[in-house]
VEXDRENZA-856445 format. One record per residue: residue in one letter; x, y negated, z negated of N, C-alpha, C in turn. Coordinates in Angstrom, 3 decimals, always signed. Atoms other than C-alpha are relative to their C-alpha. Layout:
REM VEXDRENZA-856445
  resn        nx        ny        nz       cax       cay       caz        cx        cy        cz
     A         X         Y         Z         X         Y         Z         X         Y         Z
...
***
This chain:
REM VEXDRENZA-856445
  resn        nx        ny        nz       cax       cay       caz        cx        cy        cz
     X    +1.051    +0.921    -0.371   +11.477  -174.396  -107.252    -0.920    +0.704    +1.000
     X    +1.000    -0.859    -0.883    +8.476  -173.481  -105.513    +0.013    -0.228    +1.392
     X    +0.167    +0.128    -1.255    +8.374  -173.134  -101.885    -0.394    -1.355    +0.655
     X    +0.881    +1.325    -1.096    +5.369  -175.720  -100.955    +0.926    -1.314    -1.043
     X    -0.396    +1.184    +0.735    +6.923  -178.428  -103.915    +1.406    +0.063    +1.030
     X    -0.961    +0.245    -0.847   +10.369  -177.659  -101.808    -0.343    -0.961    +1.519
     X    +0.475    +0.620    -1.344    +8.685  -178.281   -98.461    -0.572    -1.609    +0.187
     X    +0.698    +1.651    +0.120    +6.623  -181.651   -99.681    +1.862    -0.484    -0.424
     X    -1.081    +0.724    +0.754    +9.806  -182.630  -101.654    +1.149    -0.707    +1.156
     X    -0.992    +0.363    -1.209   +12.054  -182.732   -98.449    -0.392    -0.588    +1.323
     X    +0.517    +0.800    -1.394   +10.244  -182.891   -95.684    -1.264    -0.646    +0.444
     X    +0.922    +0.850    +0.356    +7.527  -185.250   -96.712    +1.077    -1.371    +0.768
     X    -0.866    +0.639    -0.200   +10.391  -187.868   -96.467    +0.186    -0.735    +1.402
     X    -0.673    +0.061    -1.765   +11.422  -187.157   -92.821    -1.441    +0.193    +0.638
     X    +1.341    +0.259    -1.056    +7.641  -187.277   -91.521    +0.183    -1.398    -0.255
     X    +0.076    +1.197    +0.642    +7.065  -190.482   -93.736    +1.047    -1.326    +1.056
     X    -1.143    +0.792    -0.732   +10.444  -192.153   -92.103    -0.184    +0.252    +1.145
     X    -0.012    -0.259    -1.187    +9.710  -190.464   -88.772    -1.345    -1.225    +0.272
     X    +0.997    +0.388    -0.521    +6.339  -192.286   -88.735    +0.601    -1.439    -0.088
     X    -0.075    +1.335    -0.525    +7.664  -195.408   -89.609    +0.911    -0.939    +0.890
     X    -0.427    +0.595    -1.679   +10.114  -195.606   -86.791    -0.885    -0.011    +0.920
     X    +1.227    +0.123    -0.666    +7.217  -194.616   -84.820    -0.734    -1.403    +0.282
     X    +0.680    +0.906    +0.061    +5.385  -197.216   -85.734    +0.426    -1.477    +0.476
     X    -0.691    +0.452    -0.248    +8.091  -199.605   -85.676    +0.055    -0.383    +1.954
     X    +0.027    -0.021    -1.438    +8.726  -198.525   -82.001    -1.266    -0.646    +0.651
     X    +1.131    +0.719    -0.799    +5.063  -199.164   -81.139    -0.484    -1.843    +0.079
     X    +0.274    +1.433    +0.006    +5.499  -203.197   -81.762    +0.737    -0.649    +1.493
     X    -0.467    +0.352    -0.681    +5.936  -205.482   -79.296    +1.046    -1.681    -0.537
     X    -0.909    +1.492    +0.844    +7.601  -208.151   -81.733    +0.541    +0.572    -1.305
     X    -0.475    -0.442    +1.281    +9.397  -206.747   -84.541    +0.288    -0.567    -1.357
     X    -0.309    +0.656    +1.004   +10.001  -209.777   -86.546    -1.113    -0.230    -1.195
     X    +1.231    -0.083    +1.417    +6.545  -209.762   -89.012    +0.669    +1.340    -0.902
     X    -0.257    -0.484    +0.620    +7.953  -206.742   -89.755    +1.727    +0.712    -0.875
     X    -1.098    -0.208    +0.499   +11.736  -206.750   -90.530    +0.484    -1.097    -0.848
     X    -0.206    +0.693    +0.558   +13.158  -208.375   -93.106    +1.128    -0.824    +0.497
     X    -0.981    +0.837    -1.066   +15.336  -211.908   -92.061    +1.928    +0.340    -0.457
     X    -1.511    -0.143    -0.087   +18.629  -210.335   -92.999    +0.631    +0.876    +1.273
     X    -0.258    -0.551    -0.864   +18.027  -207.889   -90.577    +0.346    -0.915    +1.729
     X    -0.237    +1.076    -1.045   +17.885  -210.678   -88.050    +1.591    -0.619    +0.570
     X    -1.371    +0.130    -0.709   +21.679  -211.056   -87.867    +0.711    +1.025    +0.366
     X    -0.574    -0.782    +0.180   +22.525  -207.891   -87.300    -0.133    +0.705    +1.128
     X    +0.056    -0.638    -0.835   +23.315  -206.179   -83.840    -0.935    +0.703    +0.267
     X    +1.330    -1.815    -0.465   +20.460  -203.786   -82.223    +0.617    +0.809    -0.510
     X    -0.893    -1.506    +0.066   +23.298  -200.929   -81.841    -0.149    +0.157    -1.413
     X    -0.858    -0.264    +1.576   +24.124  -201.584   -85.544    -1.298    +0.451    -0.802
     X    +1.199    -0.436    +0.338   +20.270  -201.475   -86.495    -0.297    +1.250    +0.068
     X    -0.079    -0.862    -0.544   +20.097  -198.767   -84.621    +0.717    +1.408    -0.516
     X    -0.912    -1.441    +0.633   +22.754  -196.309   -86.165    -0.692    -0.389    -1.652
     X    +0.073    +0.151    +1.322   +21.662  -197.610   -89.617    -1.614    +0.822    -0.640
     X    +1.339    -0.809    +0.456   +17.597  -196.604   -89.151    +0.658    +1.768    +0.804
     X    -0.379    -1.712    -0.236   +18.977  -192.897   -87.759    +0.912    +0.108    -0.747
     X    -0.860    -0.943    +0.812   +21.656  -192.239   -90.052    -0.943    -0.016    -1.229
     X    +0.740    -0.448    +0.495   +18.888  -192.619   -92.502    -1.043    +1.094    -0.086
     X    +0.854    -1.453    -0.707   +16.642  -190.266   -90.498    +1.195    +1.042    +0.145
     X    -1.002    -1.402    +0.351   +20.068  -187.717   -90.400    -0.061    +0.047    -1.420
     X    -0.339    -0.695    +1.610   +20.401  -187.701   -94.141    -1.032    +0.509    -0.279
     X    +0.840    -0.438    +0.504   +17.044  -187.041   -94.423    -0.577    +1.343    +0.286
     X    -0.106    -1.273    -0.978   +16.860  -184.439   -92.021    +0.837    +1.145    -0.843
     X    -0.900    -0.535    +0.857   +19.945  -182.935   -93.503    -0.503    +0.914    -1.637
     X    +0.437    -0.146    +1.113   +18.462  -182.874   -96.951    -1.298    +1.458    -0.184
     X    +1.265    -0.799    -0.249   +15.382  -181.045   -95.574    +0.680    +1.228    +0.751
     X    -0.729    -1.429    -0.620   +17.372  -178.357   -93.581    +0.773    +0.584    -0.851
     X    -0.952    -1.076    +0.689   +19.505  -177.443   -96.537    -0.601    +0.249    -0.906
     X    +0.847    -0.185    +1.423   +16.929  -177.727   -99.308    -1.646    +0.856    +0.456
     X    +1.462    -0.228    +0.254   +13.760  -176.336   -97.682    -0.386    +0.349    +1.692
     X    +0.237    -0.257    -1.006   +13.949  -174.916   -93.907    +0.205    +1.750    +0.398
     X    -0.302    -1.476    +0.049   +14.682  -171.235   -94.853    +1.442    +0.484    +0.214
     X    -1.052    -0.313    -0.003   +17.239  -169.336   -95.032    +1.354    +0.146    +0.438
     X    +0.066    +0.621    -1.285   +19.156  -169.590   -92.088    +0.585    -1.172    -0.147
     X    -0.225    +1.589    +0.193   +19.087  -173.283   -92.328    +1.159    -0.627    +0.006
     X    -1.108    +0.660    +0.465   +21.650  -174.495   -94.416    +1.220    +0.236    +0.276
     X    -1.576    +0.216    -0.315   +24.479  -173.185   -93.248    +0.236    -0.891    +1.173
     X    -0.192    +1.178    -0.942   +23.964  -175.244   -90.114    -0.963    -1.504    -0.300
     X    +0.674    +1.092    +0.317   +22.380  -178.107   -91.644    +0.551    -1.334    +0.612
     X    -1.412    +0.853    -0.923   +25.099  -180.596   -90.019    -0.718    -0.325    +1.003
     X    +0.402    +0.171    -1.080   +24.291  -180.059   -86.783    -1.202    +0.149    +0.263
     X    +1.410    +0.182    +0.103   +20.497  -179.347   -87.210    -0.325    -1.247    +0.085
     X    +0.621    +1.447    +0.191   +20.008  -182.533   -88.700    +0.469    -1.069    +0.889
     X    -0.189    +1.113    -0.969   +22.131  -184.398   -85.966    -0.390    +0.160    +1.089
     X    +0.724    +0.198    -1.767   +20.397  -182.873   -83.030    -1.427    -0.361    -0.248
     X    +1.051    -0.215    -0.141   +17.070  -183.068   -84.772    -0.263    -1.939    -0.209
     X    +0.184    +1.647    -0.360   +17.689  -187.357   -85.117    +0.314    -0.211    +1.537
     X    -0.265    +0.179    -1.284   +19.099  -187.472   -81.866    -0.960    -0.039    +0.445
     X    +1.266    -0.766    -0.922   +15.954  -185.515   -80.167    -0.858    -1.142    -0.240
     X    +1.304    +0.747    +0.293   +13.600  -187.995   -82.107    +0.246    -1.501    +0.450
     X    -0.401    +1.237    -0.570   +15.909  -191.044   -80.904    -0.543    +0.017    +1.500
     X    +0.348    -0.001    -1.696   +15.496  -189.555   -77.200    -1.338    -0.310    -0.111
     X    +1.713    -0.366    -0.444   +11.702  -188.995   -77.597    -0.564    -1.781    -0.449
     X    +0.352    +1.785    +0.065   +11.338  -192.749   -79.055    +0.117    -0.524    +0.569
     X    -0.199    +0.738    -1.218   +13.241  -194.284   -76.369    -0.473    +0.215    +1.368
     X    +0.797    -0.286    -1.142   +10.942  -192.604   -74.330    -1.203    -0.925    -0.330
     X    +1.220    +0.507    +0.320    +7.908  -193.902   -75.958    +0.219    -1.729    +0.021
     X    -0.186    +1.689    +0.260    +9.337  -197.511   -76.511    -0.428    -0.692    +1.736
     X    -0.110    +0.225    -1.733    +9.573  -197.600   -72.268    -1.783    +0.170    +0.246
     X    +1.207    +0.572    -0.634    +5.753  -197.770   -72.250    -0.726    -1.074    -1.168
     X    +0.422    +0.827    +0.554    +5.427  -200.195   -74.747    +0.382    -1.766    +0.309
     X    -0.456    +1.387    -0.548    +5.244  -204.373   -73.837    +0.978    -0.225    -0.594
     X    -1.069    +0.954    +0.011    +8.151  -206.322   -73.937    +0.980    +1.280    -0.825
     X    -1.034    -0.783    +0.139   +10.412  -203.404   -75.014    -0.085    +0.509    +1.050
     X    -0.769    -1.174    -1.404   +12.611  -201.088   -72.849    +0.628    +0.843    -0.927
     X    -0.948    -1.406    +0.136   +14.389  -197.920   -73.230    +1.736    -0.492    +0.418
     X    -1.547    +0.050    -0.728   +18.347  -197.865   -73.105    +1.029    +1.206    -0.940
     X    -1.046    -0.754    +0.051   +20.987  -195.804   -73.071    +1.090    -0.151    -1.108
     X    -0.927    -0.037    +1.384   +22.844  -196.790   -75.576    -0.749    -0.686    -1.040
     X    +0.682    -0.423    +1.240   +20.215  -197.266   -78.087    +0.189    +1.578    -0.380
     X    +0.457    -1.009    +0.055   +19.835  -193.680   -77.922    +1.756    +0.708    -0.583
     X    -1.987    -0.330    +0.444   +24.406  -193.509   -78.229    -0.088    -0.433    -1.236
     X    +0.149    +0.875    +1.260   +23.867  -195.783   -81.448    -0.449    +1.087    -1.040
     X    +0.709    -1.322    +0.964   +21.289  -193.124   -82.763    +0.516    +0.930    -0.497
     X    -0.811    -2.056    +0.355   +23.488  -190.084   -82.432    +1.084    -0.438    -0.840
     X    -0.931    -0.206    +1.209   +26.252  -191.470   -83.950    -0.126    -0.978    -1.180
     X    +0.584    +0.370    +1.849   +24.579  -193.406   -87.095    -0.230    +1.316    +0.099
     X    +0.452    -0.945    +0.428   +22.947  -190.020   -87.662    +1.362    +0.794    +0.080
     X    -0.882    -1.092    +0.379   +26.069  -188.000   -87.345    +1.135    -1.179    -0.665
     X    -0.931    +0.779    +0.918   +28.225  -190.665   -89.279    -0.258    +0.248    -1.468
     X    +0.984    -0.256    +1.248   +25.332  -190.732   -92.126    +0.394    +1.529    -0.582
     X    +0.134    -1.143    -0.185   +25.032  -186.933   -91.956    +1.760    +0.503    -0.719
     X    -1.730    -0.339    +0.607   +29.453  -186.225   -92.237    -0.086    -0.621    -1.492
     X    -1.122    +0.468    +1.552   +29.892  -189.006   -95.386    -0.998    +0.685    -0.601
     X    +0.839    -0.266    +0.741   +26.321  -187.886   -97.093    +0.903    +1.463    -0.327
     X    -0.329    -1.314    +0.746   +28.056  -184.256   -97.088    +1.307    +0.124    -0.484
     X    -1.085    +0.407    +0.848   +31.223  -185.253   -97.747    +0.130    -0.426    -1.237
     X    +0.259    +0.127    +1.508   +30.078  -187.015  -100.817    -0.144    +1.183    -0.876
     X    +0.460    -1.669    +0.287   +28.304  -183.999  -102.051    +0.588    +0.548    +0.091
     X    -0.827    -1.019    -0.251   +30.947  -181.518  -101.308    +1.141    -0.575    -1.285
     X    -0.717    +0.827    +0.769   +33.507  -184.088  -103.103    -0.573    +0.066    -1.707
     X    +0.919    +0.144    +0.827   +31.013  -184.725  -105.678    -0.117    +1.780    -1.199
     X    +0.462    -1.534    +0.668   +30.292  -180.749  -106.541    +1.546    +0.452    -0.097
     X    -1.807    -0.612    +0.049   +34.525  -179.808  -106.354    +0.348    -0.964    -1.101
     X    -0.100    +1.297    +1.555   +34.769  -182.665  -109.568    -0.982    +0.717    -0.655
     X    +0.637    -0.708    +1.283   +31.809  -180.760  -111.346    +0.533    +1.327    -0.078
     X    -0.390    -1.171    +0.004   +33.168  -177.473  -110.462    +1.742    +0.099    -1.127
     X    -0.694    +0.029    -0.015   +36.453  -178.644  -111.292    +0.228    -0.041    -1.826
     X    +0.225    +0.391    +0.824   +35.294  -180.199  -114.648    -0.434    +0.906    -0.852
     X    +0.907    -1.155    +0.128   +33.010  -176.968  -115.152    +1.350    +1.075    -0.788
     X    -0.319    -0.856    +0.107   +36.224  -174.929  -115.427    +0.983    -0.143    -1.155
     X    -0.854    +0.177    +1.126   +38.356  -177.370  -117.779    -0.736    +0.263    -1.269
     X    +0.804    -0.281    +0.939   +35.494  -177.175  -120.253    -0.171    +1.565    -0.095
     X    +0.148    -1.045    +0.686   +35.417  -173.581  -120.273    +1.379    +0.649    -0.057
     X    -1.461    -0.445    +0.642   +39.388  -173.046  -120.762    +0.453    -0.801    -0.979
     X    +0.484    +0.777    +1.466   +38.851  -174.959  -123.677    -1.130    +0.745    -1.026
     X    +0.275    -0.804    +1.400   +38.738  -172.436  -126.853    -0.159    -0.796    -1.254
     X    -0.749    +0.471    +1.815   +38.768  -172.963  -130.783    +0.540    -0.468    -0.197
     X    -1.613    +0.341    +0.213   +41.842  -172.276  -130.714    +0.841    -0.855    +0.804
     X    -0.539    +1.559    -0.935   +43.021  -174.876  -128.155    -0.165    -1.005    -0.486
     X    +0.541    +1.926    +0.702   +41.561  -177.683  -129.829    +0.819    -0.563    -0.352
***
């Protein structure tokens, strides 16, 4: 695949999602824009659920399209690089009305994003050791075996 189609393909995504926490963050009423299921559902828990989305996506973009390098630490890339964007939000939220900054929004963040981040590669790893696995019964399977 080509370089720039790699680069849009991945990390199109993680701007896209970065902006609309952003954006998100910049309200001072959140309810026009969340849907009412979200309404029963803990901050914290909100909280790990929009960053472990921003880690997988992260993730995705550090192993598919950040150079070479990259992917072998894609893991921890992608959980310091949600973290960082949790800190830098809960900075920005602290000058916006009727929100505040806290400390354990920012605990919530790190570990949705490194929860997200472990099962997403766990799947995948799981996932590719069943095709590999599958890969090898189909080719010790001759003619003459049949």
């Amino acid at each position: 695949m080509e370089r720039a189609t790699r680069l849009i393909k991945y990390w199109a995504p993680v701007i896209a999602y970065g902006g609309l926490i952003f954006f998100l963050s910049s309200q001072s009423d959140l309810q026009p824009y969340l849907p009412d299921i979200f309404s029963f559902m803990n901050d914290k828990v909100l909280h790990a659920i929009e960053y472990g989305i921003l880690g997988v996506l992260c993730y995705r973009a550090f192993r598919h399209a950040a150079g070479s390098n990259a992917p072998q630490f894609g893991i921890p890339l992608a959980i310091v690089a949600a973290t960082a964007f949790g800190l830098v939000d809960e900075f920005h939220q602290s000058f916006v009305a009727f929100r505040h900054s806290e400390g354990l929004d920012l605990f919530a963040d790190a570990v949705g994003a490194t929860v997200a981040v472990l099962c997403w590669y766990t799947f995948h790893s799981f996932r590719r050791s069943l095709q590999k696995s599958h890969e090898f019964e189909r080719s010790s399977i001759t003619p003459l075996n049949r």
